[in-house]
C-alpha positions as CSV (number, residue, x, y, z in Angstrom):
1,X,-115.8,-62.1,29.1
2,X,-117.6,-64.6,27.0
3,X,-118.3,-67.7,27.9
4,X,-116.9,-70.5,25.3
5,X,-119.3,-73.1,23.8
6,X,-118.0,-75.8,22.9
7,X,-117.0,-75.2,19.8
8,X,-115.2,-72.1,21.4
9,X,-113.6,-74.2,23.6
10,X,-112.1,-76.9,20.7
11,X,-110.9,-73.7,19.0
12,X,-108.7,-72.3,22.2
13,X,-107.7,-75.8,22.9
14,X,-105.9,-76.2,18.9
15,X,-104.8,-72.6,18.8
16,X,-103.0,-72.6,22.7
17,X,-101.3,-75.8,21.8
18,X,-97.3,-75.1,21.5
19,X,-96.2,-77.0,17.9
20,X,-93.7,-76.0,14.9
21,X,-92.7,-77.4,12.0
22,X,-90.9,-81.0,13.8
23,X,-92.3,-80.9,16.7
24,X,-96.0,-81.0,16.5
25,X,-96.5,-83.6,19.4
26,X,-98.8,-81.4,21.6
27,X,-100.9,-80.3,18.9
28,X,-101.2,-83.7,17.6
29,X,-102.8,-84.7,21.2
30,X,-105.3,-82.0,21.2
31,X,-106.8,-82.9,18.0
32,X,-106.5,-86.7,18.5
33,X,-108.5,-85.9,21.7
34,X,-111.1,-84.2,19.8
35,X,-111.9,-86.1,16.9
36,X,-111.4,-89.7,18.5
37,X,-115.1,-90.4,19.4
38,X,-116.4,-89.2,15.6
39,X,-113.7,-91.5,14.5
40,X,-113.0,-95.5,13.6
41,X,-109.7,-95.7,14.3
42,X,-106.7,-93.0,14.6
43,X,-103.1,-93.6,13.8
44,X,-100.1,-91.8,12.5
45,X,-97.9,-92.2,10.1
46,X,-93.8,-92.3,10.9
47,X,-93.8,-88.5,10.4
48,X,-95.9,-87.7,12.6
49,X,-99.2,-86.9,10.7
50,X,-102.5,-88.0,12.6
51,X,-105.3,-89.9,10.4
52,X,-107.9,-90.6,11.6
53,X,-110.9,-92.8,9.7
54,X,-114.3,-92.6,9.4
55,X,-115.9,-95.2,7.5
56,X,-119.8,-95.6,5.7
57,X,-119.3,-97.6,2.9
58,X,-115.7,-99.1,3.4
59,X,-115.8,-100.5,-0.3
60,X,-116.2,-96.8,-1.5
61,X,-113.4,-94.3,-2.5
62,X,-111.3,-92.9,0.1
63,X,-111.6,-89.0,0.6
64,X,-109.0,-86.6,2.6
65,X,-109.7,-83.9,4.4
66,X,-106.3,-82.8,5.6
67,X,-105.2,-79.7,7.7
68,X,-101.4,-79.1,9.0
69,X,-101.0,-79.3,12.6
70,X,-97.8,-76.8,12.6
71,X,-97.5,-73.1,13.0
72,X,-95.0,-71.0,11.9
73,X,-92.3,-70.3,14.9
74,X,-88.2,-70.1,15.6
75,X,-85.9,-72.9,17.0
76,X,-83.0,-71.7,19.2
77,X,-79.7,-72.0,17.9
78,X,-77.6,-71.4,20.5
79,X,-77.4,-69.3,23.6
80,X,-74.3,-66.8,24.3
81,X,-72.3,-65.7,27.7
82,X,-74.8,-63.6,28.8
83,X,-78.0,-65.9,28.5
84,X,-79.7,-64.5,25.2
85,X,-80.8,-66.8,22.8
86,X,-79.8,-67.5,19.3
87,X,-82.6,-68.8,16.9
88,X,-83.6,-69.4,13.6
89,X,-87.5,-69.7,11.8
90,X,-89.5,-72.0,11.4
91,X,-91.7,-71.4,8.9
92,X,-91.9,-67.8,6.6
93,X,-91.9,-64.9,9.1
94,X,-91.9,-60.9,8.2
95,X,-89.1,-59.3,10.5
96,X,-91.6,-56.1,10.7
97,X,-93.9,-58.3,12.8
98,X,-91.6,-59.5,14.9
99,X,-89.8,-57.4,17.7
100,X,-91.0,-56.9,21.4
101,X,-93.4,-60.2,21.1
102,X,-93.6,-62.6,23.7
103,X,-92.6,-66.1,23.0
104,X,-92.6,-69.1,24.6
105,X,-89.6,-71.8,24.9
106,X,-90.6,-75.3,24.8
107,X,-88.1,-77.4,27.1
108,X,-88.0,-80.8,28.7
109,X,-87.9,-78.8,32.0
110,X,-91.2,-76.9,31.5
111,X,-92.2,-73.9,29.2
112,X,-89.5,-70.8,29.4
113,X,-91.1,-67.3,28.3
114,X,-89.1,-64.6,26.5
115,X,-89.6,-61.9,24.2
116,X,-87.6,-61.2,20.5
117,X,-85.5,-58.0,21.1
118,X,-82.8,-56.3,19.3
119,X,-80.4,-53.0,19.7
120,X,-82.8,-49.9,20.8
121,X,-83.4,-47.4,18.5
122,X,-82.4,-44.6,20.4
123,X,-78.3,-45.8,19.8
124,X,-78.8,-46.5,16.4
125,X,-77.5,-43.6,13.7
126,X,-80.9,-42.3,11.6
127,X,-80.3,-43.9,8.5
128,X,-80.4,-47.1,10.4
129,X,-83.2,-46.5,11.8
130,X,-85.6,-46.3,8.8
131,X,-85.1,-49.9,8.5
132,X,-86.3,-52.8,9.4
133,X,-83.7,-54.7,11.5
134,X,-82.4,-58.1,10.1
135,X,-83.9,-61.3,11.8
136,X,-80.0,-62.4,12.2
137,X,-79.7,-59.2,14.4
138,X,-82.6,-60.3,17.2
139,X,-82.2,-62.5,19.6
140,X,-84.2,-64.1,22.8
141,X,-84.2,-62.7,26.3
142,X,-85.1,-65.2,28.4
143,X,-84.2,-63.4,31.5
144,X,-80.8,-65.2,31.9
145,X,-77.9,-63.9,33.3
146,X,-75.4,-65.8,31.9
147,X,-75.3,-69.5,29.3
148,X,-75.0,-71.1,32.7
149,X,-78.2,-70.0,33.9
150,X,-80.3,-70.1,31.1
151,X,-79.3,-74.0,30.8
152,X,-80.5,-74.4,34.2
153,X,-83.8,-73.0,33.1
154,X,-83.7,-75.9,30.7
155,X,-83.1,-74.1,27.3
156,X,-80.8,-76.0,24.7
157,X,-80.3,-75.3,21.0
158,X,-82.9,-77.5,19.4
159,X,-85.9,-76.5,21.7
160,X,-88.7,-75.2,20.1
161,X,-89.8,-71.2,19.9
162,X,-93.3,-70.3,19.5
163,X,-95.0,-67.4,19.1
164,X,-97.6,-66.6,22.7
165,X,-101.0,-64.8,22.4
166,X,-103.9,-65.7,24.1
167,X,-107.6,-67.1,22.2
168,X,-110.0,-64.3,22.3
169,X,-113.6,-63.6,21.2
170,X,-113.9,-60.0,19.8
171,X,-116.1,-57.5,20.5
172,X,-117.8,-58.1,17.4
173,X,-118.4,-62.1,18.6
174,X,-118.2,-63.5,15.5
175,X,-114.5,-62.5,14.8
176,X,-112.0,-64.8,16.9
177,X,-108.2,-63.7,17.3
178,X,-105.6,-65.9,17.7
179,X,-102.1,-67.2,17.3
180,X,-101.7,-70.5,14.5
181,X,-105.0,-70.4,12.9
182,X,-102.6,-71.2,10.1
183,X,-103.4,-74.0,10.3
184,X,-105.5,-75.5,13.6
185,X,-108.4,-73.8,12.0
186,X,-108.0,-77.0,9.3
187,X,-107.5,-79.1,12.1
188,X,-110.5,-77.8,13.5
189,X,-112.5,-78.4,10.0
190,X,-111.4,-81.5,9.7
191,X,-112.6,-82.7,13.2
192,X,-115.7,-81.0,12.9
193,X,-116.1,-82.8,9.5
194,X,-115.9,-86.3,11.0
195,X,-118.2,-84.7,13.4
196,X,-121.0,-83.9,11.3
197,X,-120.6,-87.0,9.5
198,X,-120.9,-89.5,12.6
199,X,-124.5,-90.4,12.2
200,X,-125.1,-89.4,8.7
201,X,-125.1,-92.5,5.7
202,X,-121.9,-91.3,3.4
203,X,-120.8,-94.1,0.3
204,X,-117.2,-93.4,1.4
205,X,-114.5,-93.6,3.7
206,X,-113.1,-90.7,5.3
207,X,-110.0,-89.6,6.4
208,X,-109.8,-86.6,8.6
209,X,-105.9,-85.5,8.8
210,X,-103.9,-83.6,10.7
211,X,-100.4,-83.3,8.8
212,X,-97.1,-82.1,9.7
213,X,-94.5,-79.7,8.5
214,X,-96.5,-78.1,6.4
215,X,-94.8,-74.4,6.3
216,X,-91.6,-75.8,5.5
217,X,-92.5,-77.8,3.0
218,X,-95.8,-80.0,2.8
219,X,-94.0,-82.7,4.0
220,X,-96.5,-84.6,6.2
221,X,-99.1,-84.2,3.2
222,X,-96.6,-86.5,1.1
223,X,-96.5,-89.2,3.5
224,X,-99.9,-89.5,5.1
225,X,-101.7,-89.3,1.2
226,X,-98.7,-91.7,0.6
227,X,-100.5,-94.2,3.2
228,X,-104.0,-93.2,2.6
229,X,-103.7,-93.4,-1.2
230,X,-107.1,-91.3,-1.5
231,X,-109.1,-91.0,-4.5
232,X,-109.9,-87.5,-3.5
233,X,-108.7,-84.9,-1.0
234,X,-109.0,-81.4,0.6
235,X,-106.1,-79.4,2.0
236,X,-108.3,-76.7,4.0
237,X,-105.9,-73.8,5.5
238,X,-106.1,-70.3,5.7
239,X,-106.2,-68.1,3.2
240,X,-105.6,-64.3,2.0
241,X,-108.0,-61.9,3.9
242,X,-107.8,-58.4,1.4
243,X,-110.6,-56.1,3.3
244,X,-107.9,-54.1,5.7
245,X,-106.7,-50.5,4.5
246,X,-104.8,-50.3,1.8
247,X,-105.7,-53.7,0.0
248,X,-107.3,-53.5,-3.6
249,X,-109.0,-56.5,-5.1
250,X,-106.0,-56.8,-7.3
251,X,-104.0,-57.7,-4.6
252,X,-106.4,-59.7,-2.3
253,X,-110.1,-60.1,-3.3
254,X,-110.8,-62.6,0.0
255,X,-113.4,-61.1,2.7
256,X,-113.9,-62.4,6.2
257,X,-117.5,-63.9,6.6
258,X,-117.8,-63.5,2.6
259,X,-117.7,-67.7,2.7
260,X,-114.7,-70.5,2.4
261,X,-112.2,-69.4,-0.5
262,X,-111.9,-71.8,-3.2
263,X,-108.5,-72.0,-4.7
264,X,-108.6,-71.7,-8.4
265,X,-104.6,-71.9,-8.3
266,X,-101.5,-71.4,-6.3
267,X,-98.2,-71.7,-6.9
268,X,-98.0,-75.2,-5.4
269,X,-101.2,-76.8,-7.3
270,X,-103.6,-75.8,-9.9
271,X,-106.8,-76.9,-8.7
272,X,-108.7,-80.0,-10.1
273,X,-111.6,-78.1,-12.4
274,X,-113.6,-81.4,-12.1
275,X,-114.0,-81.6,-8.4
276,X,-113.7,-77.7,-8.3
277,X,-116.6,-77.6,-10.1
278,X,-118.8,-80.2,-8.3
279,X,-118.4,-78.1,-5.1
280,X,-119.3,-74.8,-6.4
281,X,-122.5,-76.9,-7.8
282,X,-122.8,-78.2,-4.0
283,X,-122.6,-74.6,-2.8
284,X,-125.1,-73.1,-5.2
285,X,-127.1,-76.1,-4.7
286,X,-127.4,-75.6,-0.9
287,X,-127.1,-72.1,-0.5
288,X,-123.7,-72.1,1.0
289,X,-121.3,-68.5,0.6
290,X,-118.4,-68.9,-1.3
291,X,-116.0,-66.7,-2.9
292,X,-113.3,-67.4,-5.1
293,X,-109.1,-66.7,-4.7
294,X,-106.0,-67.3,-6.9
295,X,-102.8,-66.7,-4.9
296,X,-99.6,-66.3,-7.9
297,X,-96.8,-67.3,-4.4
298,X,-97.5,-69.6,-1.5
299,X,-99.2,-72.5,-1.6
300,X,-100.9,-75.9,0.6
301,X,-100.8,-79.2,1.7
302,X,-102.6,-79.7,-2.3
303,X,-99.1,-79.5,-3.7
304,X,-97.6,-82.6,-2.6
305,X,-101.9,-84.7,-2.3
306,X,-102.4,-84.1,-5.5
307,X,-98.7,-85.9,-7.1
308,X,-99.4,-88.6,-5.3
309,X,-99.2,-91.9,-6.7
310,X,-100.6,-91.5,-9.9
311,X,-102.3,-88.4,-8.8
312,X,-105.3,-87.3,-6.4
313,X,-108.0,-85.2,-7.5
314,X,-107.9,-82.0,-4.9
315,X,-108.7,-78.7,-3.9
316,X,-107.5,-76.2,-1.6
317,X,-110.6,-74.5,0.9
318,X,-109.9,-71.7,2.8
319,X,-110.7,-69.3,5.3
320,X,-109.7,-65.9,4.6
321,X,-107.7,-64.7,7.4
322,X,-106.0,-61.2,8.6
323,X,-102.8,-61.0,9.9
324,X,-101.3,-64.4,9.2
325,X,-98.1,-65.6,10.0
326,X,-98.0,-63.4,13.3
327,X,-98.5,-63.4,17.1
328,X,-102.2,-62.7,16.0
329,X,-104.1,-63.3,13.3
330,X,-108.4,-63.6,13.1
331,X,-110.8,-65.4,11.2
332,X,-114.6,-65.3,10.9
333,X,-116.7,-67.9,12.7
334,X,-118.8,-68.3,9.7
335,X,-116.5,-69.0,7.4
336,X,-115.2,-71.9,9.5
337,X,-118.9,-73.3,9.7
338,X,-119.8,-72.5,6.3
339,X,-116.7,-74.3,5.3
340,X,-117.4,-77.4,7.5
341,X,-121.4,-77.6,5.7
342,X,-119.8,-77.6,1.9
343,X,-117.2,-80.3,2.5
344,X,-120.2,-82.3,4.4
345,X,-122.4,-81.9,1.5
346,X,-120.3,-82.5,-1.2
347,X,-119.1,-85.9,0.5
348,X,-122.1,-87.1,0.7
349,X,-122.6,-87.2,-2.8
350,X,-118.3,-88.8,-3.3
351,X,-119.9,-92.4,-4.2
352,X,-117.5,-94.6,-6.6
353,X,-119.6,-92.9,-10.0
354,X,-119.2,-90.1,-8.9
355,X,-115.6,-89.9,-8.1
356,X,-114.7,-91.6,-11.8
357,X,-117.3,-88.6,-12.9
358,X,-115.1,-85.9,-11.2
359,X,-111.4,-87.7,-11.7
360,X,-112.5,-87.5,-15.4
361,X,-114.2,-84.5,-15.9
């Protein structure tokens, strides 16, 4: 087994945490926890969304570096005669990915485990089994034997579903599995941001973020730039990994360890060419990987940042990722660093000139 450094150990911390879309409380806590001692001050705003502040020159522009403290999950609905549980998502989930996972209920009473199950496929006539089975068909057992009993354990529509794997190193060291890396790896980005940043000179004021409800709509985004107001921002999240069977460059180009991604466009945000291309000059500059990505559906916390007020420069960074929006998905370690190193650098350089350079570029 390998032993976690600490950096490890800030990962498993984010990723174990238990938080959908509404209820990201408990990730929220591990994050504040983290990035408190590289930090000013940290508050929230009424949605939920944690900010905290790092300031070097406090008369210089304001800069956001904001990842979304949800993961996708389920919510349970209601719970029938004979104890199984009724939910809906959370978030976008695949059906395919789905059945026979382990999950864990979140009640006032203490954490409930179940798994996602549906009719066998053995009773089901052949032509239904060549499909996939409906997400309204599954359900939640929870090892109840009746409503009565499974309200003793605690469970009530409401309570939050999430999705259970344990953080683990792989073979190959560098490549780290686990559940929500969409997003606590931007969580984790922005800490170690603040981090890196503690003792260094920067002509700015920084605002590491953790926002909520992201995957149902980039809602905390809206309210925490909303109290921010910042003259520039990053939404770092995960993006497209296209280097498992099967994938051509025309559908994903993204590589695991080829660098962060820099979004060129998505269908929330086109991407601000004139801070887009001062960190690609960073990245040459300091001989940091990068690789480009343009994503025609889905989008990040950008989308709402950037219409703010009367509008934020931004960008959306990346970590190509397999297997997102799942029990499991895996990311690089490098990426993550080299990802932390760019934003670094190019902050350092976000003084007032060059800010009205970039806004007007």
């Amino acid at each position: 087994m390998v032993k976690l450094d600490e950096t490890l150990t800030m990962l498993k911390d984010l990723t174990d945490a238990k938080s959908i879309p509404g209820d990201e409380r408990e990730a929220r806590e591990v994050m504040k926890n983290y990035v408190s001692p590289f930090a000013d001050e940290v508050t929230t705003d009424n949605l939920g969304s944690l900010i905290a502040k790092k300031s070097g020159d406090e008369n210089g522009p304001k800069i956001m570096v904001a990842g979304h403290l949800d993961e996708v999950g389920f919510m349970v609905t209601r719970i029938d005669d004979k104890g199984f549980v009724y939910f809906q998502t959370v978030g976008g989930w695949w059906s395919q990915v789905m059945l026979a996972q382990r999950v864990t209920v979140v009640t006032k009473k203490g954490d409930v485990t179940g798994v996602i199950g549906s009719k066998p496929p053995h009773i089901l006539p052949p032509e239904a089994r060549k499909k996939p089975v409906e997400i309204k068909d599954m359900f939640i057992d929870i090892g109840a034997s009746s409503k009565e009993e499974a309200e003793e354990f605690g469970v009530k529509p409401g309570d939050s579903v999430v999705p259970y794997f344990d953080f683990t190193v792989m073979q190959n060291e560098k490549l780290l599995l686990a559940k929500a890396w969409d997003n606590r790896i931007g969580c984790a980005i922005a800490v170690e941001v603040l981090k890196q940043l503690k003792d260094e000179k920067h002509p700015n004021v920084v605002y590491g973020v953790g926002t909520v409800q992201e995957e149902v709509g980039l809602r905390g985004a809206r309210t925490s730039a909303h109290k921010i107001q910042p003259d520039i921002a990053f939404a770092v999240d995960t993006g497209i990994a296209g280097d498992t069977p099967g994938v051509t460059d025309k559908d994903a180009r993204g590589k695991m360890g080829d660098g962060p991604q820099i979004i060129l466009y998505d269908a929330s945000a086109v991407s601000h060419k004139g801070l887009r291309d001062l960190v690609v000059e960073t990245a040459d500059e300091k001989e940091i990987p990068y690789q480009y990505d343009a994503l025609p559906g889905g989008g990040t916390d950008t989308g709402t940042i950037h219409i703010t007020a009367n509008g934020v420069p931004a960008l959306s960074i990346t970590i190509a990722t397999r297997y997102i929006h799942t029990h499991a998905a895996m990311i690089h370690r490098d990426d993550f660093e080299n990802a932390v190193k760019l934003i670094v650098e190019v902050i350092k350089k976000l003084d007032t000139d060059k800010v009205k350079d970039v806004t007007f570029n």
